[in-house]
N, C-alpha and C positions, 0 to 999 in steps of 0.2 A: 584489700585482702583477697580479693578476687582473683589476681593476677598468678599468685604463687598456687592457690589450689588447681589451677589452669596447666602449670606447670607442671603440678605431681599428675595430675592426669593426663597428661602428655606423655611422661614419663614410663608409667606404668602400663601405658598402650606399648609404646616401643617395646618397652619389656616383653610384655605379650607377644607383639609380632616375631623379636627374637626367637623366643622359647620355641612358639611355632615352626619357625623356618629350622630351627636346629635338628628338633624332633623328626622333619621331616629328611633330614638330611639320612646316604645312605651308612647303613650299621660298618664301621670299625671293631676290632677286639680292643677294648680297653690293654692299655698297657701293661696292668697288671693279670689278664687273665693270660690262661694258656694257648696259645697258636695251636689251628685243629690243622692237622696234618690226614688227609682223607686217601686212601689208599683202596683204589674197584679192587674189588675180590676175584681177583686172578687167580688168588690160591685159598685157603680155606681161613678161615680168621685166627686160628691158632696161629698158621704158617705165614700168616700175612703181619702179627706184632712180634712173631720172632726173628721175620725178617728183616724188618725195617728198624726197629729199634737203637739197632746201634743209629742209622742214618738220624733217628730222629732224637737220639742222645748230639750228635756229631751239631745239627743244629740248632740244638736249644743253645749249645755253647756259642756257637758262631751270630746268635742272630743276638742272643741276652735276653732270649724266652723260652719258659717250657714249650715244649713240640708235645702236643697230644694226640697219638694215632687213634684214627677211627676207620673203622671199615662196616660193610654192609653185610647181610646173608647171601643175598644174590644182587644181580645190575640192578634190576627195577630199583629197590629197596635204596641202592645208594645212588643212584642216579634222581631219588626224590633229593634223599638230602643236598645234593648238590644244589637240586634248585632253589631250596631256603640259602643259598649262599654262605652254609656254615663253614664249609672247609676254606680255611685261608690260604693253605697251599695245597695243592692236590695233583696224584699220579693217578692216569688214568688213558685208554685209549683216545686212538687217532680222532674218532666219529663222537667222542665224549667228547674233546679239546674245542673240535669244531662246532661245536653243538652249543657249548658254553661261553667259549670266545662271542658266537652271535649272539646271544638270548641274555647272559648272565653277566658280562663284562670281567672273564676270564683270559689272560694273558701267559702264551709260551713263553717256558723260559730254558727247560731244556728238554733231553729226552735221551732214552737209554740208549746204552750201548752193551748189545750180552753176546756172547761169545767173540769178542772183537769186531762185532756189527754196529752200525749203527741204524741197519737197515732191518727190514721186518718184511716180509712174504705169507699171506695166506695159503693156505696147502689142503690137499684131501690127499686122506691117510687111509690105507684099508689093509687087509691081512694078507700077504705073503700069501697065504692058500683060498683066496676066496675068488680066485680065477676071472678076478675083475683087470684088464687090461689099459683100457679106454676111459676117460672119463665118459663116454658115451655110452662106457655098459653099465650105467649107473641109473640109467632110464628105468621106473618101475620099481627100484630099490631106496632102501628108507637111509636118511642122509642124516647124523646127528650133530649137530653142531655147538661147540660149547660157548656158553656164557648168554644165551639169547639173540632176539635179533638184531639189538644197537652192539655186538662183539664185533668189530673191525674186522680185526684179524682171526678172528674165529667164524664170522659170518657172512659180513659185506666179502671180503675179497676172497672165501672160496666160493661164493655164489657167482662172485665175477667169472670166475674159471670156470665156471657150469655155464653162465651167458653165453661165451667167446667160443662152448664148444654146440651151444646149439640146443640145451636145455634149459626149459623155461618152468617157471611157478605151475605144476600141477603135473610137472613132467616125471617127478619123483617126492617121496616124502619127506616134510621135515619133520625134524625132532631137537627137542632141547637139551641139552647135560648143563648143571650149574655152572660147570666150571671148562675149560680146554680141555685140561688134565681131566677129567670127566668122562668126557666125550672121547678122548684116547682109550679111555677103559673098557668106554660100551663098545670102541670096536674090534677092543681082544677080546670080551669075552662074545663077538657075535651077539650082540643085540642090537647094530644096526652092519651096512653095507660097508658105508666109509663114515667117516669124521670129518666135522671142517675143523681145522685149526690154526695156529701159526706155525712157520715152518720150525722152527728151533724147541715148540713144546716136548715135542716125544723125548732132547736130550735131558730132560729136567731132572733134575736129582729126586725130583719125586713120585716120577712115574718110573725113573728105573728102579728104586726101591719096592717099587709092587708089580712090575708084570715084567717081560720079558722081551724088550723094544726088540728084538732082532728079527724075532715074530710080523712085523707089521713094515711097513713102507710106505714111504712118499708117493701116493696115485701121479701127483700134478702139482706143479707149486707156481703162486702167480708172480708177478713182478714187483720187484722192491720199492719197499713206500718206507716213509720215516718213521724212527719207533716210537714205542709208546710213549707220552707226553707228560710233563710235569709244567703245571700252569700257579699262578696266583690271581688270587682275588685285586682285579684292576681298585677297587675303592679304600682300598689299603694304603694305596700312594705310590708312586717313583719309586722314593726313598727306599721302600718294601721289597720292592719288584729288583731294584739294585740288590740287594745285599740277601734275597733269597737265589739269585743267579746266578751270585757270582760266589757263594756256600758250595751251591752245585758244583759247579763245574771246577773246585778246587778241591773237589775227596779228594780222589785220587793221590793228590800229592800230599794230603795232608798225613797228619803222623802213623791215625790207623785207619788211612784209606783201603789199604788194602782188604783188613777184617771186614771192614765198613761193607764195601761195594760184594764181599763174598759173601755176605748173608743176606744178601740181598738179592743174593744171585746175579750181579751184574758184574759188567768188567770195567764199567768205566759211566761217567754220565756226561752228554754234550751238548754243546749250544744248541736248539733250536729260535726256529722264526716262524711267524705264521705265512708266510709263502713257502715254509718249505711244505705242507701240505695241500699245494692246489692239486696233486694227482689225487691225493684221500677224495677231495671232493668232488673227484673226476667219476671214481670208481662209485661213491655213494648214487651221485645220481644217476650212473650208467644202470645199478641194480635196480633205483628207485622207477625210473621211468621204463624199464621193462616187467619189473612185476606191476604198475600203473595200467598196462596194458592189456594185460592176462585176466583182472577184477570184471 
């Protein structure tokens, strides 16, 4: 009799170990729940489910799951959620992508294309009459930059263009706006010098709804890096990463690609690869190791 009780507790250790090893395995969306589609707050959170919606109607059908947009108040806020791994697929800047590809085991799959770009430029904006010529005459004047300091395009790449012309961390002030579109405001209405931004914010249909873009101007705009980023959750699988990639990259042609991609404000969405960011990581550490130096 010995022999068979030997057996069930054999049995029941495996079990155990199973259960363990499962448990510890990384978090899936069950099948049946909703796919979190996680969208940085580039625009305000009203403007960012009004946006996206159609796209995220467009792939619940294409994947055979609800798509549930989420967004954050500001970066910090959704740059945590990120790090809990909640968003399964997610848009989001150059310096996020890079940031989660290393750390979080986040995977490119495509990335914008807006105004027939697929390209994206950091820029400092200042007003038509504020007798600023130079980025050099920006020495001593307070600098606002929207979205915080991990904003790519709103922060690493016009600080680049402040590097390259020879002004360093204490040389001028920063300041934060929540959003791009933000920081375009404070510098019509003269509450800071210039803005950093991306080059293509000021045509946005929502800053020409409230001010007067003819008013303001391009100071400097830096060199074309790749756009903004759409990644998946690597633990999700191949299979995921396939058929979230290739959704993308066939709006366009699909029936209401067009509505799609125009509330979205884009014109089109394209392959990326993560080589195509080694300049992004050129310019982070270019910033990085010159304000390292100024502490």
């Amino acid at each position: 009799m010995s022999k068979p009780c030997h057996l069930i507790q054999h049995l029941l250790s495996a079990a155990g170990v199973l259960v363990a090893t499962l448990s510890a395995l990384p978090h899936t969306a069950a099948a049946d729940e909703p796919l979190v589609l996680g969208i940085f707050p580039r625009f305000s959170a009203t403007v960012v489910h009004d946006s996206f919606t159609p796209l995220a109607n467009y792939l619940s059908a294409e994947l055979g799951r609800e798509v549930k947009i989420e967004t954050a108040k500001d970066q910090a806020a959704f740059l945590d959620v990120l790090a809990s791994k909640r968003y399964d697929i997610v848009h989001y800047n150059q310096l996020h992508y890079i940031d989660s590809h290393q750390r979080l085991g986040y995977d490119v799959v495509a990335m914008n294309e807006e105004l027939g770009k697929a390209t994206l430029s950091g820029s400092l904006l200042v007003r038509k009459d504020s007798g600023i010529e130079t980025v050099g005459d920006l020495k001593g004047k307070t600098i606002v930059f929207g979205g915080g300091p991990k904003a790519m395009t709103s922060y690493i790449a016009p600080t680049t263009i402040l590097r390259r012309a020879g002004l360093h961390a204490g040389d001028y002030t920063e300041e934060f706006a929540k959003s791009p579109v933000n920081a375009i405001m404070a510098v019509f209405y003269k509450q800071a010098a210039a803005g950093g931004t991306g080059d293509v914010v000021v045509k946005f249909q929502s800053v020409d709804a409230n001010i007067n873009a003819d008013e303001l101007r391009i100071l400097a705009t830096g060199e074309p890096m790749p756009h903004l980023s759409w990644g998946v959750k690597s633990s999700n699988g191949v299979d995921f990463f396939n058929k979230v990639q290739t959704a993308l990259l066939k709006v366009k042609a699909s029936k209401d690609g067009a509505k799609i991609l125009d509330s979205a404000q884009l014109t089109n969405l394209v392959l990326a690869k993560d080589s195509d960011y080694e300049l992004v990581r050129k310019m982070i550490k270019e910033v990085a190791d010159d304000d390292a130096t100024k502490k």
